[in-house]
C-alpha positions in Angstrom: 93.4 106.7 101.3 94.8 105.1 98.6 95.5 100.9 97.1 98.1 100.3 95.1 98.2 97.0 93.6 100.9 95.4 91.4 102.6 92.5 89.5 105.1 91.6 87.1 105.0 89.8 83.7 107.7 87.6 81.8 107.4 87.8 78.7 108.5 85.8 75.8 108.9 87.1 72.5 106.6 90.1 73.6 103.9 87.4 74.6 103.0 86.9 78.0 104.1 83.3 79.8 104.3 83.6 83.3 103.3 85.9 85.9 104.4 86.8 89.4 103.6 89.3 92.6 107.1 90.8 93.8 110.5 90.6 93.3 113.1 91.0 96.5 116.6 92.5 96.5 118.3 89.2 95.4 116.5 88.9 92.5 114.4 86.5 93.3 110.8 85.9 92.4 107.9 85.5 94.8 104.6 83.8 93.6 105.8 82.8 90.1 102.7 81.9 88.5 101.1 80.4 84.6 98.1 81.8 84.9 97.2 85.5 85.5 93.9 84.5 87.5 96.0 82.1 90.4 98.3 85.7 91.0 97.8 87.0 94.2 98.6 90.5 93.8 100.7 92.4 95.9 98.4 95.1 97.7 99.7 98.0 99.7 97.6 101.3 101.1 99.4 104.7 101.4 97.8 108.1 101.2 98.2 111.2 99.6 96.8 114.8 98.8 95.2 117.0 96.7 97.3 119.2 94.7 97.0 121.9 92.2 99.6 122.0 89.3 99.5 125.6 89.3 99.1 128.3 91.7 95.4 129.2 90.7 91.9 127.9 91.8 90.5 124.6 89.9 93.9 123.7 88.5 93.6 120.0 90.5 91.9 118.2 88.1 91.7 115.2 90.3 95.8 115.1 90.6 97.0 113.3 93.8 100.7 113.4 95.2 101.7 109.9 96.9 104.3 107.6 97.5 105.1 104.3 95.3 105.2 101.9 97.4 106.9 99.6 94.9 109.5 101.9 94.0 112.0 99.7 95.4 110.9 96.6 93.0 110.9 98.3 89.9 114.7 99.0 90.6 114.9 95.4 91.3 112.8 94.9 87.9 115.8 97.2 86.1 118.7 95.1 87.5 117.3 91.6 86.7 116.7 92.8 83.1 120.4 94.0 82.6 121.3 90.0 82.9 118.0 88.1 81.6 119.1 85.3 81.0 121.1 84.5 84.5 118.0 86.2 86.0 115.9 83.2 84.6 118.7 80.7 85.4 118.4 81.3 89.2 115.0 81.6 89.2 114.9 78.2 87.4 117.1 76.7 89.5 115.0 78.3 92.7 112.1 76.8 91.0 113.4 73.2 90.4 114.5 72.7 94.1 110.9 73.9 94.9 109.7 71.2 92.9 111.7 68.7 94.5 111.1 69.6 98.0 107.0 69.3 96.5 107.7 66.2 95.0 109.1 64.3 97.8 106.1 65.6 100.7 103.7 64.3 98.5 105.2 60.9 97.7 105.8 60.2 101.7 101.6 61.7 102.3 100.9 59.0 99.2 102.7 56.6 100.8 100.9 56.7 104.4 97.8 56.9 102.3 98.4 53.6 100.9 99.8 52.0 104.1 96.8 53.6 106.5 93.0 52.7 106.9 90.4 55.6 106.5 88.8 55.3 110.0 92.6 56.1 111.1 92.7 59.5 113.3 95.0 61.5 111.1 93.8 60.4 108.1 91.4 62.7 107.0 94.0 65.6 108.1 96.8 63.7 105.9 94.1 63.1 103.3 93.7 67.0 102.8 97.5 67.6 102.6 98.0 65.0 99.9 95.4 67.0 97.7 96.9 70.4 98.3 100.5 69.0 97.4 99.1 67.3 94.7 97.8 70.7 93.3 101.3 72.6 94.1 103.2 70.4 92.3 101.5 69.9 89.2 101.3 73.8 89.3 105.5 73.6 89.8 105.8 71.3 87.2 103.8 73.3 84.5 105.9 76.6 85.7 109.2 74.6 85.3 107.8 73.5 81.7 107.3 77.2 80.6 110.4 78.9 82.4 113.1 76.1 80.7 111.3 76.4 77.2 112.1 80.4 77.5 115.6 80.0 79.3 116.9 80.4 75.8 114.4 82.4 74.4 114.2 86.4 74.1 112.6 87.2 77.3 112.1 90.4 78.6 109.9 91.6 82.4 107.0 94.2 82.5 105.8 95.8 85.8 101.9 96.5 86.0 101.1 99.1 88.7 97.2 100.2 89.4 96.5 102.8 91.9 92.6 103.4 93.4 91.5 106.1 95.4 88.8 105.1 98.5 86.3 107.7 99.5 83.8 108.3 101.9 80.4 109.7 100.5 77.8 111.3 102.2 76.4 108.2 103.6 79.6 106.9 105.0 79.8 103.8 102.4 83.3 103.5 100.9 83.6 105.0 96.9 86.4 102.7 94.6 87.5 105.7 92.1 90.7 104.3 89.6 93.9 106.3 89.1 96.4 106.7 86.5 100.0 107.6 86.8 101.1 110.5 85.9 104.8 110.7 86.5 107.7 109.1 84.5 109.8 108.2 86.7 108.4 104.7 87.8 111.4 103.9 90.6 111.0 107.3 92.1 109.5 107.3 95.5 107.1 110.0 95.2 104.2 109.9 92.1 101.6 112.1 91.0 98.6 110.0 90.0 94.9 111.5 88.7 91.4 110.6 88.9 90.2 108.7 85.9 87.2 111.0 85.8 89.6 114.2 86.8 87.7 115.3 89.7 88.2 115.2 93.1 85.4 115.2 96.0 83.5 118.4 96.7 84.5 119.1 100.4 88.6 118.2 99.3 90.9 120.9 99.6 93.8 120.6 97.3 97.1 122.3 97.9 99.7 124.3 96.2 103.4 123.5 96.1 105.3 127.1 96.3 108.4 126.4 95.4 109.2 130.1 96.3 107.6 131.2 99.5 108.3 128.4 101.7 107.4 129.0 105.7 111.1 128.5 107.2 111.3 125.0 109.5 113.6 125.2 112.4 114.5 122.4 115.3 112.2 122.0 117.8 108.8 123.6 115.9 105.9 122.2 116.1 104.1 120.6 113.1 100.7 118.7 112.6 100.4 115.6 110.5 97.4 114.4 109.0 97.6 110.5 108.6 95.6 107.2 108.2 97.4 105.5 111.2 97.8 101.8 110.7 97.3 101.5 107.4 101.1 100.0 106.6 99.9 97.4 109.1 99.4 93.5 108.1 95.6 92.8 107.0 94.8 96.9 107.7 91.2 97.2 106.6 90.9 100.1 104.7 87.1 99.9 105.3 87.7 100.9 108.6 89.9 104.0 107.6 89.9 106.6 109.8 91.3 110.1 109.2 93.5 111.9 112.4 96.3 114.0 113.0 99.3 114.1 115.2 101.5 116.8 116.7 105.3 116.1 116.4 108.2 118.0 117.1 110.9 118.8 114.7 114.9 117.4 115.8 117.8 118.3 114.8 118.5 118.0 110.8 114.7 119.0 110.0 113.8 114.7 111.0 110.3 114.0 112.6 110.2 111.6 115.5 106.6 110.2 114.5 106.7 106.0 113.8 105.9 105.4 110.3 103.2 103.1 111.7 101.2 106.4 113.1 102.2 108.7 109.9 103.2 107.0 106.7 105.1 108.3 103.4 102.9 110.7 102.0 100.9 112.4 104.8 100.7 116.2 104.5 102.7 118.4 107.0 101.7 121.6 108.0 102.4 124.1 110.7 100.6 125.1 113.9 99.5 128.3 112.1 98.1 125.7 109.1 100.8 126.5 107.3 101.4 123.8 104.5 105.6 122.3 105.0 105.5 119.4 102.7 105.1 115.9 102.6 106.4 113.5 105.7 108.2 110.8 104.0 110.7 108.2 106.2 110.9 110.9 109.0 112.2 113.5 106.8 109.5 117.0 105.5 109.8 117.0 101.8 109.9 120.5 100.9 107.6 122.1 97.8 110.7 123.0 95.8 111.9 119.4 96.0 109.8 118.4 93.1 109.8 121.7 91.6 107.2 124.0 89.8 104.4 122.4 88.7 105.9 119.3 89.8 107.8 118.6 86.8 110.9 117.1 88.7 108.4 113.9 88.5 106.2 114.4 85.4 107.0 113.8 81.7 
């Protein structure tokens, strides 16, 4: 089981200004941010496996194969930054209307304040609202202040991505061990990340990608998953992870039936015989010689 947490920087003449968690396919920014320490960052949990670059004992070295689950918004990332400047002049705009819409709730929750008594019954409720407004707005404003003073400005974005792997020990109590990326390729769906300390646990078994000898795949075989199910769910406790494995029958065009809610992206595949296949990603088996020997079809 792995977290992936992430968020993006603007930048403004190679100094950080404004922060923000995610980016959607119009461009525009969610949870735009001054300070680093208000960000709520954008979490996700995906798994992966064990691998061995080569085809020899020990050559792990703590390497994990997953899926990025913010591959999507880093291509999002390299659109906006082909038009910076009209990227920031929506956003602005976006931002302004926010303010507005801010501005004028808390000037009607001021006014009942001011026209009501304090042993009224909504008062207290009303009271509360006022001072959470009152702290969204002054946020807006200071976030309007910093995006028009760059609008004109050389202004570039930076994606920060952090993965950490969650282990069981002996004792059942959950292990936080950080990750680096290893692969190039940031907007490609499938990375190969590594251990900080480049070791993986004792009882892990990591796999070898054969580019060569692949077991042949045919419609109606059977194959076994092994999965985290639920994990892709909102508020999924990855506390609470649990390890199982599904059987699924292979259609027509090499596709798995399996919901990505039971299975997600990045769950080993193998065959009834144990047989490793590949990796289950979006209902497809992604073959060893899809990311080629040694895996450098994703590596620098």
């Amino acid at each position: 089981m792995l977290e992936e947490e992430s968020y993006f920087e603007i930048l403004s003449s190679d100094k950080e200004v404004l922060w923000f968690s995610s980016l959607d396919d119009s461009l525009t920014i969610r949870g735009l941010r001054e300070e680093k320490d208000s960000l709520k960052l954008k979490k996700n949990f995906t798994v992966g496996c064990w691998v061995n670059k080569f085809n020899i004992p020990f050559s792990s070295q703590g390497r994990i194969l997953t899926i990025n689950p913010d591959s999507s918004q880093v291509v999002n990332l390299k659109r906006a930054s082909k038009d910076i400047r009209k990227f920031i002049r929506k956003n602005l705009t976006k931002e302004e209307k926010s303010f507005k819409s801010l501005e004028l709730s808390y000037k009607e929750l001021e006014e009942y304040i001011k026209t009501h008594k304090s042993d009224d019954r909504a008062y207290d409720t009303i009271l509360e609202s006022y001072h959470l407004v009152k702290k969204r707005l002054e946020a807006s404003n200071n976030v309007l202040k910093v995006l028009s003073s760059v609008a004109s400005k050389k202004v570039s974005l930076k994606f920060h991505q952090e993965y950490t792997l969650r282990v069981k020990d002996s004792k059942g109590d959950t292990k936080e061990i950080p990750c680096k990326l290893l692969s190039r390729e940031e907007t490609f769906p499938q990375v190969l990340i590594q251990t900080v300390n480049r070791k993986k646990p004792h009882d892990a078994t990591s796999l070898y990608f054969h580019s060569y000898f692949e077991p042949k795949i045919k419609e109606n075989d059977k194959v076994i998953i092994c999965s985290f199910p639920g994990s892709t769910a909102f508020g999924y406790k990855a506390e609470e992870a649990k390890k199982e494995t599904f059987l699924d029958v292979v259609t027509s065009g090499g596709r798995l039936k399996i919901p990505e809610y039971v299975a997600q992206s990045g769950s080993p595949v193998f065959s009834t015989k144990g047989e490793f296949l590949g990796i289950y990603y979006k209902g497809e088996i992604l073959r060893p010689s899809y990311f080629g020997i040694g895996f450098k079809k994703i590596l620098p």
